[in-house]
C-alpha positions in Angstrom: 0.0 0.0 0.0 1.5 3.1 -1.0 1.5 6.2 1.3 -0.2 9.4 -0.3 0.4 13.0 1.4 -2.3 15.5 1.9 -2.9 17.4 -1.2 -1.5 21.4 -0.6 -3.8 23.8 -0.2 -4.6 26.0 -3.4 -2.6 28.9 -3.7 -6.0 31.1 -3.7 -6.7 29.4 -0.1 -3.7 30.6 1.3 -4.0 34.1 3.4 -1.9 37.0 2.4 1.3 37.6 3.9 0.5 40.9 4.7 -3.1 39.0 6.9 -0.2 37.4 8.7 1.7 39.8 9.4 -0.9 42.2 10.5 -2.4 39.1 13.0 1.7 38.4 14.0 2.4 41.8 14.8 0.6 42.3 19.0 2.5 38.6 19.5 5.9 40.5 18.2 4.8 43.3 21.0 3.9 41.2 23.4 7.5 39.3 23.1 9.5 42.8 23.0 7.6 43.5 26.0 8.5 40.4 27.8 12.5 40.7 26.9 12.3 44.3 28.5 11.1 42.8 31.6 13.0 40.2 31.8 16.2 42.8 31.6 14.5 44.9 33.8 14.6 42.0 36.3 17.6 40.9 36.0 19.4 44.1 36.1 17.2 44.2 39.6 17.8 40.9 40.7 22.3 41.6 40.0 21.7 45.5 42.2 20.2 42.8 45.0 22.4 40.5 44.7 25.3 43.5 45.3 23.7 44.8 48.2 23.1 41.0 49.7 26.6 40.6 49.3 27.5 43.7 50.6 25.1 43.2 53.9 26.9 40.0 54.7 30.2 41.6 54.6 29.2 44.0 56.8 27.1 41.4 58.9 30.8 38.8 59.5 32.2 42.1 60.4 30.1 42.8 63.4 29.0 39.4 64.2 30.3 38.2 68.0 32.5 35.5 67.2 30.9 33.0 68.9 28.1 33.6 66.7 30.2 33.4 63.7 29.7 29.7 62.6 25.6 29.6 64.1 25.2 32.7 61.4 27.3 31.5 58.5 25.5 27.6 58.4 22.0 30.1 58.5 23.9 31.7 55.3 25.4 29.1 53.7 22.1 26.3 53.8 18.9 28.8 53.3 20.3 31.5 51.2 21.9 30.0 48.3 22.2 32.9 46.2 25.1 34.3 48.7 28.2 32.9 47.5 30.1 30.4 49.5 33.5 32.8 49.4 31.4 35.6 50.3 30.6 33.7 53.6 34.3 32.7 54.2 35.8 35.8 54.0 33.0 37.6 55.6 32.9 34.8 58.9 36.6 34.5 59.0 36.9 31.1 58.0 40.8 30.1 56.6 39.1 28.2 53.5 36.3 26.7 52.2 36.8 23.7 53.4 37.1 25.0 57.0 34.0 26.9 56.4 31.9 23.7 55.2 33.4 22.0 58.3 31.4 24.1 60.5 28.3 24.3 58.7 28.1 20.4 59.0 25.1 18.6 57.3 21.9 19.1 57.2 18.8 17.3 56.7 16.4 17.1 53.8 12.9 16.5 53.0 13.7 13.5 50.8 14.1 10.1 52.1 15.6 6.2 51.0 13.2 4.9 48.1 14.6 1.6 50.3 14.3 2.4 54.1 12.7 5.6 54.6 15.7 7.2 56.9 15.3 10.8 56.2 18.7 11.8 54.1 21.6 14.4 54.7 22.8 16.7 52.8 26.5 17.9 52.8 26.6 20.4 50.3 24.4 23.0 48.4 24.1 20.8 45.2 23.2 17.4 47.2 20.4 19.8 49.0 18.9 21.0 45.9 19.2 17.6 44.1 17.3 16.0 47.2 14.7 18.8 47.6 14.0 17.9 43.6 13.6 14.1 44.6 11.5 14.7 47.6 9.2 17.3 45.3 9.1 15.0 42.5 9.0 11.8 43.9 10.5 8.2 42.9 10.9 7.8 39.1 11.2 4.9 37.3 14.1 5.9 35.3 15.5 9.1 37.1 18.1 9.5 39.9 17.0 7.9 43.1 17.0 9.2 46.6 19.0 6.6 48.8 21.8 6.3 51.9 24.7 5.9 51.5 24.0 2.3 53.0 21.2 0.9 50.8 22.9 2.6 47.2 26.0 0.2 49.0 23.9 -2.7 49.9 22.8 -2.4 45.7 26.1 -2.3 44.8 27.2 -4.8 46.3 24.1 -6.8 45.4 25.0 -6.1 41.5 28.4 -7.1 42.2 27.5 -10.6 44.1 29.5 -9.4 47.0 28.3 -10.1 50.5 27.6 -6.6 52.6 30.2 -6.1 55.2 27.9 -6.2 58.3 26.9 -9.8 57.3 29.8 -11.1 56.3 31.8 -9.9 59.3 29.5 -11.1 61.6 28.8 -15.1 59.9 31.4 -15.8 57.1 29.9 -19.1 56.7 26.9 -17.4 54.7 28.8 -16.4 52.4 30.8 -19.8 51.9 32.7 -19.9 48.6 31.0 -17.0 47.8 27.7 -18.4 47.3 24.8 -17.4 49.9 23.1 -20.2 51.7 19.7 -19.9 53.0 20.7 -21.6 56.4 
């Protein structure tokens, strides 16, 4: 059976470029408008930014220094848009690394697909990766939200290797590396 296309309309069906043009022209508007705001707002959002960054300056100046490290994990996990080296210079931290020491972990919203144990975040990218999990929800085909111990326990499991806590605790399970059920 051979395919036939639609048939093209007739050149006397077609409408006028100018018709087009005429009906194109409040979308065109409506566009040019939309780019101007968007500049607008981003030429707003860069003068906040400025001034943010400016206020925590001035805030790691006059903080008490045994409030330093309570104000800069405040900083560092719930206002993302002020730059990490912004907070270590401000707070008097050596390095970032010194600085992430003392902001520590946090927890998230998202838990184990596997067990449920609510997970921890240890950096700004893990905590908005596991905020999109925990919105989103398990997927089929995505990234998964797991611990550390059941994305091991998979491995391990893909591997045919025995986990350690079993196989530490009753090597005859795992005799010549098969398992036995008992």
């Amino acid at each position: 059976m051979s395919q036939t296309r639609p048939a093209a309309p007739a050149v006397f069906e077609l409408v006028p470029l100018e018709e087009v043009s005429e009906l194109a022209r409040p979308v065109a508007v409506a566009i040019d408008r939309l780019r101007s705001t968007i500049e607008e707002f981003k030429a707003e959002r860069t003068s906040a930014v400025g001034s943010l960054r400016r206020a925590v300056l001035n805030l790691g100046h006059d903080c008490p220094a045994d409030l330093r490290a309570d104000l800069a994990r405040v900083l560092y996990w719930c206002h993302t848009e002020v730059p990490v080296s912004d907070i270590t210079v401000a707070f008097g931290f050596h390095d970032q690394p010194s600085l992430l020491a003392a902001v520590g972990s946090v927890r998230t919203r998202a838990t184990c697909e596997d067990c449920g144990v609510t997970l921890v975040a240890s950096s700004r990218r893990q905590l908005a990766e596991l905020e999109k999990l925990a919105s989103t929800g398990p997927t089929r085909w995505g990234p998964q939200a797991m611990c550390s111990r059941c994305v091991d326990r998979r491995d391990r499991a893909i591997a045919d290797d025995p986990p350690d806590d079993l196989y530490d605790n009753d090597a005859e399970v795992w005799a010549e590396g098969c398992y036995h059920d008992g």
